[in-house]
C-alpha positions as CSV (number, residue, x, y, z in Angstrom):
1,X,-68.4,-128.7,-47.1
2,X,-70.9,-126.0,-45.3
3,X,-67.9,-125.7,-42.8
4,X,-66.0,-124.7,-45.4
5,X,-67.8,-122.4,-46.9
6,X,-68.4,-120.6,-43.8
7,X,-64.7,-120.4,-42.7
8,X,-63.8,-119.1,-46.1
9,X,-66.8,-116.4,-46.1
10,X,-65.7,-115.7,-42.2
11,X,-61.8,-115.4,-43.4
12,X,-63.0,-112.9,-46.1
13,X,-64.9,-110.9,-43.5
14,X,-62.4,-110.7,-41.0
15,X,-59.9,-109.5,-44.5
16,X,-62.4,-106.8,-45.2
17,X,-62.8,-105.4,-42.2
18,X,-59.3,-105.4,-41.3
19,X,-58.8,-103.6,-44.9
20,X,-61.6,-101.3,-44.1
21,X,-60.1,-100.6,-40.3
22,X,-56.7,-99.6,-41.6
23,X,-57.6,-97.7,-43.7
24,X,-60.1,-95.6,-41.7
25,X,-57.3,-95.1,-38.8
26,X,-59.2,-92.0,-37.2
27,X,-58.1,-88.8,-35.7
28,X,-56.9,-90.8,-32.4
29,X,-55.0,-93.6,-34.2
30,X,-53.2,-91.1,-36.4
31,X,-52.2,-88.8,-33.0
32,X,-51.0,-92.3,-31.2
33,X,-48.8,-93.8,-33.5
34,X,-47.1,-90.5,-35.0
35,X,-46.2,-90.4,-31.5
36,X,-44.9,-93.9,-31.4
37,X,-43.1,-93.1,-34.3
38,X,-41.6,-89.8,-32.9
39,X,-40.7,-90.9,-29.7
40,X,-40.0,-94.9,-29.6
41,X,-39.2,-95.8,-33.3
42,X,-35.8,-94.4,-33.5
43,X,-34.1,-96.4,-31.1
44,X,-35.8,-99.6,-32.3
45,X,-34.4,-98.7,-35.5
46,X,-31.1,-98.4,-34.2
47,X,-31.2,-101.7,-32.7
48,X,-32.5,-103.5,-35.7
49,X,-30.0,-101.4,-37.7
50,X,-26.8,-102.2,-35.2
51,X,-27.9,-105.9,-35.2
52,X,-28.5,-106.1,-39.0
53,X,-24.4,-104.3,-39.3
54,X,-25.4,-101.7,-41.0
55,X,-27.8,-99.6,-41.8
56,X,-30.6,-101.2,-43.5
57,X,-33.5,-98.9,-45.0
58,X,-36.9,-99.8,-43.2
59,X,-39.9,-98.5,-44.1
60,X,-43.5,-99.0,-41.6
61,X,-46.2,-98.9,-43.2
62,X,-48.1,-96.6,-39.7
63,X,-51.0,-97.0,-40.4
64,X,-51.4,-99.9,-41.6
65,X,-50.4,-100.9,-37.7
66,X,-53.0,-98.5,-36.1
67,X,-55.8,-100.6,-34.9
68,X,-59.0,-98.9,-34.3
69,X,-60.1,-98.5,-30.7
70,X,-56.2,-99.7,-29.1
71,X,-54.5,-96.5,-29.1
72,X,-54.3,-96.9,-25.3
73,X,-52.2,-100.2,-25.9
74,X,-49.6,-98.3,-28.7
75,X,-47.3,-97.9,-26.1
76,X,-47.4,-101.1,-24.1
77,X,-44.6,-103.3,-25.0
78,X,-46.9,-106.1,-26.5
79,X,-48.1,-103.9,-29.1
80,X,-45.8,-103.3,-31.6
81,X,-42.3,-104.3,-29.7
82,X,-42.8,-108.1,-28.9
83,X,-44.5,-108.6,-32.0
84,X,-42.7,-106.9,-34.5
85,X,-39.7,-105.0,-33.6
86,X,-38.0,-107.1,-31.3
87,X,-38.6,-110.4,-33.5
88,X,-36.8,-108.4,-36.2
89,X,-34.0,-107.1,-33.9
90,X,-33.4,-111.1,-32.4
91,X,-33.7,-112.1,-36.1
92,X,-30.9,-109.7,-37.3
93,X,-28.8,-110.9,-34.5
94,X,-29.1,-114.1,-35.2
95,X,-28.6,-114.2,-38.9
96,X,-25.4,-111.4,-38.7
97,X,-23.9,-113.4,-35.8
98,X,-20.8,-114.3,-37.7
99,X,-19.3,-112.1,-40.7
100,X,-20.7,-114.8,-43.4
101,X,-23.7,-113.8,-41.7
102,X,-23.1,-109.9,-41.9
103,X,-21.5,-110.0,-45.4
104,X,-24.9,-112.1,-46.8
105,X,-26.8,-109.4,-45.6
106,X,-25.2,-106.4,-46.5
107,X,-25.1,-108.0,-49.9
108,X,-28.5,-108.9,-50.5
109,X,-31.0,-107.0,-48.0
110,X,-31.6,-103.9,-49.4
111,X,-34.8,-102.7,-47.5
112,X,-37.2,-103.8,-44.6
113,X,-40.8,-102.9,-45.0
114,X,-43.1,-103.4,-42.0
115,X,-46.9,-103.2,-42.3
116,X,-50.4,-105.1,-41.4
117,X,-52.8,-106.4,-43.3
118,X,-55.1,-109.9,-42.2
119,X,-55.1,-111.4,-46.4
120,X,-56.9,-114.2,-44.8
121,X,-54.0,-115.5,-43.2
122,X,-54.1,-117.0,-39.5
123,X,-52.0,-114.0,-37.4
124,X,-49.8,-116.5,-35.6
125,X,-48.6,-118.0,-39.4
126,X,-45.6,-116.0,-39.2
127,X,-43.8,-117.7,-42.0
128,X,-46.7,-117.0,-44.1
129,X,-46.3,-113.8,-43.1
130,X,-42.8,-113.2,-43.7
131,X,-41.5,-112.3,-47.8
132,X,-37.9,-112.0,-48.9
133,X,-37.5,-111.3,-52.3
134,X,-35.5,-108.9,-54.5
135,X,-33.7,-107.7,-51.4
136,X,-36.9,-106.4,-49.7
137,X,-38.2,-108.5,-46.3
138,X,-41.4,-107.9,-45.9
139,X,-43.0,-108.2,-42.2
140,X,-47.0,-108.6,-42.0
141,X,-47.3,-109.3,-38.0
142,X,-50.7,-108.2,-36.6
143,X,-49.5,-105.6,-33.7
144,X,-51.0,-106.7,-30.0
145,X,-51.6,-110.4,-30.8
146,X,-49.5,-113.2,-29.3
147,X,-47.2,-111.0,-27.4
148,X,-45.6,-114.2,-26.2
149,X,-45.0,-115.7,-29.6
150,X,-41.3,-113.3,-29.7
151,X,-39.1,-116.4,-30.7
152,X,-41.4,-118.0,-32.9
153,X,-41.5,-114.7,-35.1
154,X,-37.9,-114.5,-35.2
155,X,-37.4,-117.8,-35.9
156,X,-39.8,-116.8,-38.9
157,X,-37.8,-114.1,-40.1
158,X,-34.6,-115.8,-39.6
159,X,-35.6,-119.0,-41.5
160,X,-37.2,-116.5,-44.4
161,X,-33.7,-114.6,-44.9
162,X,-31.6,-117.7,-44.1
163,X,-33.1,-119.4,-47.3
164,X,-32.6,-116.8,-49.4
165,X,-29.0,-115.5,-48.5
């Protein structure tokens, strides 16, 4: 019982500071991933985009991403590309590889949002962590953790939309 307790005050600590962090992204944060945005975000988009077969609005919530005291790592492929936007791009592909595929998803996704926030639930739980409903998928990865896990998020994303299609 006491270890429950203290994983459930731990998991509320870590979800407040997290919260806190997010939404403190300071002067360096901000700088880093507006340049992210500028400068490596469009052709992820594309990609997604191209794989989804057509052109899907998705919206990233920026700084919600920006984690304090990483800026250095914004750039490094395990930050935001192995953990969110490629799983979404292999995801796409996968679901829109045949045209029952493309035509259930040009018919019911209307929007991808992208953002971060820890809710008390384990970063590597992707299918927690992965929402499709009324046409929106929603994608709560942590950026920079498990940079190996690229399938297993996919698999996440594709199992999310392929119940719901």
């Amino acid at each position: 019982m006491i270890k429950t307790l203290l994983a459930a005050a731990f998991a509320a600590l870590v979800a407040t500071t997290s919260f806190v962090s997010a939404q403190e992204a300071g002067l360096a944060e901000r700088r880093a991933v507006a340049a992210y945005e500028k400068e490596q975000y469009p052709a992820l988009q594309k990609k997604i985009q191209d794989a989804a077969g057509f052109p899907v609005p998705i919206t990233v919530d920026w700084l919600s991403l920006a984690l304090p005291g990483e800026t250095e790592y914004y750039t490094h492929e395990e930050f935001f590309l192995k953990t969110i936007f490629e799983p979404l791009e292999l995801a796409m592909k996968d679901v829109a590889q045949d045209d029952m595929g493309k035509e259930a998803l040009k018919a019911k996704l209307k929007a991808i949002t992208i953002h971060y926030a820890d809710g008390g639930i384990s970063a590597s739980d992707y299918k927690q962590r992965v929402k499709f409903e009324d046409g929106t998928l929603d994608i709560n990865f942590r950026p920079f953790t498990n940079g190996a896990d690229v399938k297993d998020r996919a698999d996440a994303i594709t199992e999310t939309l392929s119940a719901k299609l």
